[in-house]
Structures are given as structure tokens and as C-alpha cells.
Backbone bond lengths (Angstrom), bond angles and torsions (degrees), N, CA, C in turn:
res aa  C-N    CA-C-N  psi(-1)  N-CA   C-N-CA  omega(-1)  CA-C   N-CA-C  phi
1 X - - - 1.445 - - 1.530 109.31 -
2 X 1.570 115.71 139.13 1.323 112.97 -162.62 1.615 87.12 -89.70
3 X 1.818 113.12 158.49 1.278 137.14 179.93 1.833 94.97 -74.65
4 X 1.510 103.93 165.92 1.673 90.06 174.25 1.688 91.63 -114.12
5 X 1.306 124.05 -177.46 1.216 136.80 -163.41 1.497 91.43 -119.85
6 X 1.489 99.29 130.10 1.678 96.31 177.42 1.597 101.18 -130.20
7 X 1.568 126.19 118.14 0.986 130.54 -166.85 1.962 97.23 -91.75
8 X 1.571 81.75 139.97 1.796 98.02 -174.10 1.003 122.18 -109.81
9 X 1.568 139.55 -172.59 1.190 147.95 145.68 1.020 145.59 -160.32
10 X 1.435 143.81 153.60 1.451 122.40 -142.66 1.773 100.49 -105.72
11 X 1.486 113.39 -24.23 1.506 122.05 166.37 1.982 102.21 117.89
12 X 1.272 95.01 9.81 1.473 112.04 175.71 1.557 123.63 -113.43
13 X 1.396 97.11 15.52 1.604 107.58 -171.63 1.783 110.51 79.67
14 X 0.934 109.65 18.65 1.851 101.51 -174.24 1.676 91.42 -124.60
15 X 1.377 96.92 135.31 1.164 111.55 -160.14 2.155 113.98 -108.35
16 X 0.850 141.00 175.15 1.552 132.11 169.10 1.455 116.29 -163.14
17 X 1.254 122.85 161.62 1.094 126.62 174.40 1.600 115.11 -89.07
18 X 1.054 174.20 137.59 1.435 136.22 65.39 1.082 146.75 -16.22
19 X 1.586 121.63 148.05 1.493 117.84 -176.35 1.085 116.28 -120.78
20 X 1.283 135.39 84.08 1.569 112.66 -165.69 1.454 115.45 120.85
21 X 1.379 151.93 135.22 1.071 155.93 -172.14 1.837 105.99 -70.42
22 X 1.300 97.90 -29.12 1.944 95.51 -175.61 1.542 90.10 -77.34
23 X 1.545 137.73 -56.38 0.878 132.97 172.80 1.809 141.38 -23.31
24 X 1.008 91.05 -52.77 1.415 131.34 170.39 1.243 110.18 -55.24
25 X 1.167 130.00 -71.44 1.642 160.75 -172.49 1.487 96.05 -64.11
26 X 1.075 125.55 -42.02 1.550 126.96 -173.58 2.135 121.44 -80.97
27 X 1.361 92.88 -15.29 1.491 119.82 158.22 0.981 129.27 -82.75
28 X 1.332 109.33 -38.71 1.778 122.48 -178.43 1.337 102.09 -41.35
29 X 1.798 118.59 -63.64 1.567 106.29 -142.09 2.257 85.72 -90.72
30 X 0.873 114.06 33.74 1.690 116.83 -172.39 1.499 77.89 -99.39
31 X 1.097 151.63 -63.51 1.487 144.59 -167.64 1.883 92.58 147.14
32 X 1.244 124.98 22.05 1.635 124.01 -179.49 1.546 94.41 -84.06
33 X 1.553 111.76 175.13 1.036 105.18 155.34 2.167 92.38 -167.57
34 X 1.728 94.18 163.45 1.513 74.17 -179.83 1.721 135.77 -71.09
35 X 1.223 122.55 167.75 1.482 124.62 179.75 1.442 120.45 -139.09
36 X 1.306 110.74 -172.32 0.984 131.58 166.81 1.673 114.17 -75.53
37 X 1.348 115.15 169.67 1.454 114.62 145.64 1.228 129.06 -57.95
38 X 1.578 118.64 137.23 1.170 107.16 162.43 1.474 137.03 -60.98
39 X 1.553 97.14 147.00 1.957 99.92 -175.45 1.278 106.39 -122.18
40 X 0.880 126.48 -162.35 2.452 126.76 -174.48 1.296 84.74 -92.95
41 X 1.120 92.00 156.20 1.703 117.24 -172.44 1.751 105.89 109.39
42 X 1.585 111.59 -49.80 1.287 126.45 -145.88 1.570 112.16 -93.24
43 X 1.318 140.70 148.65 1.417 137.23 176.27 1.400 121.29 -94.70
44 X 0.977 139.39 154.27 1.296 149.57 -164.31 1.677 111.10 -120.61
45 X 1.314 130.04 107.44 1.669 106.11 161.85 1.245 109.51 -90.24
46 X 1.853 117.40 140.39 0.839 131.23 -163.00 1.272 120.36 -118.64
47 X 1.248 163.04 137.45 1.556 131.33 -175.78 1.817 98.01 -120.93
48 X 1.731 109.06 163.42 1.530 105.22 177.14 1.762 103.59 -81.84
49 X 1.165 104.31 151.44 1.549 114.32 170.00 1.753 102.81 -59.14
50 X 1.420 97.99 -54.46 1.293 115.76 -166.36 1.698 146.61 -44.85
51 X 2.032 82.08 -60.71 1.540 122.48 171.45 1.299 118.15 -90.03
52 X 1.732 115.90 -40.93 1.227 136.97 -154.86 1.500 120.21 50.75
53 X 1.835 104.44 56.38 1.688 120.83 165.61 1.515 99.47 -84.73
54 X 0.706 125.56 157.99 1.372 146.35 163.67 1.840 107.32 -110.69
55 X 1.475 117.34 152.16 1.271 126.10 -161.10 1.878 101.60 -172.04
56 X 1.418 111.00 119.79 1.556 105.60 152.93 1.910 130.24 -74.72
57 X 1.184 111.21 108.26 1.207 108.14 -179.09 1.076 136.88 -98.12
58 X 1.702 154.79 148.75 1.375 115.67 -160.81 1.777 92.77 -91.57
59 X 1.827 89.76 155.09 1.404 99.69 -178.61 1.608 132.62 -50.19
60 X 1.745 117.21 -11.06 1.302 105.89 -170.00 1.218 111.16 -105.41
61 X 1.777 115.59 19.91 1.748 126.65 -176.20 1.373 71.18 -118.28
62 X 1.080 172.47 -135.65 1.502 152.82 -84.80 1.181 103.40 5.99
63 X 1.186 116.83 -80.15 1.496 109.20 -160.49 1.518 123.19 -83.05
64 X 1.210 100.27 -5.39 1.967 94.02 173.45 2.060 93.23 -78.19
65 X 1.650 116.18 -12.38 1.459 92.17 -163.40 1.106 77.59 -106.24
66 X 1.216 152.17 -15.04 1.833 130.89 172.00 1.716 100.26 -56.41
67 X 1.161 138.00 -40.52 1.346 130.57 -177.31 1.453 125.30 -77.65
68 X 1.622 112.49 13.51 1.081 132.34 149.12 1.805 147.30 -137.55
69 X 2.168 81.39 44.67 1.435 104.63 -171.89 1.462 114.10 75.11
70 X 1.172 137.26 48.24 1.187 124.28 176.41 2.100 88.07 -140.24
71 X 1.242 112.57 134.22 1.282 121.15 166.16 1.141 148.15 -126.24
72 X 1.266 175.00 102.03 1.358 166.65 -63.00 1.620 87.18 -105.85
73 X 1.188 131.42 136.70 1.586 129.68 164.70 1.285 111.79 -146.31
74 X 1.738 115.69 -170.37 1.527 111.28 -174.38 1.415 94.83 -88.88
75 X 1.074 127.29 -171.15 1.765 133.23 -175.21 1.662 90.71 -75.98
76 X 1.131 97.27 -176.12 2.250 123.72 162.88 1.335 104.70 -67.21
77 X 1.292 107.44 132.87 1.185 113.26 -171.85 1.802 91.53 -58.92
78 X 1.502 143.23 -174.31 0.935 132.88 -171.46 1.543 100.23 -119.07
79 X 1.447 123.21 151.91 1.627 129.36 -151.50 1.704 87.09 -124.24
80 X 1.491 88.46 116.85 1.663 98.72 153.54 1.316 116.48 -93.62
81 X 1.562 131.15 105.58 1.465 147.45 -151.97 1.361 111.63 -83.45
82 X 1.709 117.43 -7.44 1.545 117.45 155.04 1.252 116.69 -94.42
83 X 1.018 126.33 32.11 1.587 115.89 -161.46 1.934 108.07 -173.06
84 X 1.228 98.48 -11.63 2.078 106.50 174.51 1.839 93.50 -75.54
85 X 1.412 92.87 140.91 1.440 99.77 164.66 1.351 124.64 -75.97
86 X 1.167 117.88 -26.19 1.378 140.26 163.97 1.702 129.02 -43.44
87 X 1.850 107.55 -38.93 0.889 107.16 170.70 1.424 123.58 -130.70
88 X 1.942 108.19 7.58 1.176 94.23 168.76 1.591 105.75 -137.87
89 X 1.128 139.04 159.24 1.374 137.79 171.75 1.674 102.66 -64.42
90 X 1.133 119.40 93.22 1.549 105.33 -179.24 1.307 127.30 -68.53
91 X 1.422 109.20 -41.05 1.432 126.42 164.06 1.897 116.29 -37.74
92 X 1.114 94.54 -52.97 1.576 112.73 -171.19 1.532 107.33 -80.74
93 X 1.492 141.15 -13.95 1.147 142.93 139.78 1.438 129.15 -78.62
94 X 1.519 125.49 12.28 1.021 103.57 -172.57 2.111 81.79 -126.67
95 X 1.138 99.18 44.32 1.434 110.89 -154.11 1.941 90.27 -100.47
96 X 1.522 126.54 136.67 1.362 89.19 172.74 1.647 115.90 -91.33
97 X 1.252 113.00 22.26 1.639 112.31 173.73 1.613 98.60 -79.21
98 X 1.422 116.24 -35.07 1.167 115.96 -158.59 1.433 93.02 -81.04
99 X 1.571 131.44 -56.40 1.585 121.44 178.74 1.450 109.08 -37.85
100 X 1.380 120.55 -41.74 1.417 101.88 -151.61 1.770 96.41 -95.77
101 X 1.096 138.52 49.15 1.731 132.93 -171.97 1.038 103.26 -52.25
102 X 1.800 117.63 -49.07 1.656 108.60 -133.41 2.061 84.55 -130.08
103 X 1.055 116.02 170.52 1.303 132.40 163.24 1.499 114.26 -94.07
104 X 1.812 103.08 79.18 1.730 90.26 -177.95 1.596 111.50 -64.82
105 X 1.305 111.85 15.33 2.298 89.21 170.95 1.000 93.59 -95.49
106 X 1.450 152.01 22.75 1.502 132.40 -176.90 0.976 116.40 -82.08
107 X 1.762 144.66 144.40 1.184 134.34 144.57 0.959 133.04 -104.72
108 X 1.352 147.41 -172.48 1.547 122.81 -134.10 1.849 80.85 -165.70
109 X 1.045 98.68 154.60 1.666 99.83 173.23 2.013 116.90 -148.16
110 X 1.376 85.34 93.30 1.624 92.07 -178.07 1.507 114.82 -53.09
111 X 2.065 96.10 151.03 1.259 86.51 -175.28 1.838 133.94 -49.01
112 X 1.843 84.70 -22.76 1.679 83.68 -177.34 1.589 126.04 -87.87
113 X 1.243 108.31 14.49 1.382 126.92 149.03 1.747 100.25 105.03
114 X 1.551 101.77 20.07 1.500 95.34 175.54 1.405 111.04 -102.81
115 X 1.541 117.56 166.91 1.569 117.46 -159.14 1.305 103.25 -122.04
116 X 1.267 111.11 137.17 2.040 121.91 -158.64 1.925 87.28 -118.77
117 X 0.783 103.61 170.49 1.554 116.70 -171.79 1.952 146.76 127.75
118 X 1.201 126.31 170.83 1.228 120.97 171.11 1.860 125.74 -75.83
């Protein structure tokens, strides 16, 4: 039995697909909620068949970019930026050379005689 497609939205005009009721349900509490189809004005995230990039597109090229692998999808999954392997060495921050870099009691005294600190 085919899944149904449940078109979303984030409440910012950007629009997504879901596939499937688990799908769907798993966006909801992200700040999605359900919609309509998209109309002009509105963005589309799209992902590649190919690469699997994801991209917002505006809604009235949909279909010139489906004819070059790109298809209606749910958004990026969403990146927690302390903790993606992608953008941080995790290993190497959870290091305690790495906690301790700096001396947070220091204070600092700008040239214009104001004082920066903890």
C-alpha cells in the first residue's frame, strides 16, 4: 500500500513534503504543521535523487528542477552545531585540554579604558 504525501509547513512560507503518517508526525512537534500545496510566493525543500543535497526552491520551478533530479522532500534533518561530526571535532572538545584553553578570570583592559570580563 502506497504511503500518502502530506504537504507541510513551517509558517514562514516554506513548504515540505512528508511521506507517510510516521513521517509527518515526526515534524509536527519541530514547529511544521500541515498545509496546503504550494502556490508562487512560497518555497519548496527539495532534495537531489542523486547526491542527496537538499535546497529550497521557489514553488513555480518545481518542475523544471524535477527534470534534473531534484524532488519535493521533507526539509534537513536539523544540525545540532555542538555535537554534528561534520562541523565539530567532538572527540577533541570533549578533551579537558580543550575545556580548559583560555583563563576565564582574566580581565582585559581596552585601550579606551573600559573593562571586558567574567
Amino acid at each position: 500500500m502506497a504511503k500518502t504525501n502530506y504537504w507541510l509547513t513551517d509558517g514562514y512560507g516554506n513548504k515540505a513534503v512528508a511521506v507517510g503518517v510516521e513521517e509527518r508526525d515526526r515534524w509536527v512537534p519541530r514547529g511544521w504543521s500541515e498545509a496546503t500545496e504550494p502556490v508562487d510566493g512560497e518555497r519548496v525543500w527539495m532534495r537531489h535523487t542523486d547526491h542527496g543535497g537538499h535546497q529550497l526552491f521557489a514553488a513555480g520551478v518545481v518542475e523544471t528542477w524535477r527534470a534534473l533530479g531534484w524532488e519535493p522532500s521533507a526539509p534537513p534533518e536539523p544540525v545540532d552545531v555542538l555535537h554534528d561530526e561534520q562541523l565539530v571535532d567532538v572527540a577533541a572538545a570533549q578533551t579537558p585540554a580543550a575545556q580548559s584553553t583560555t583563563d576565564s578570570s582574566t580581565t582585559e583592559t581596552a585601550a579606551s579604558g573600559n573593562t571586558k570580563g567574567k
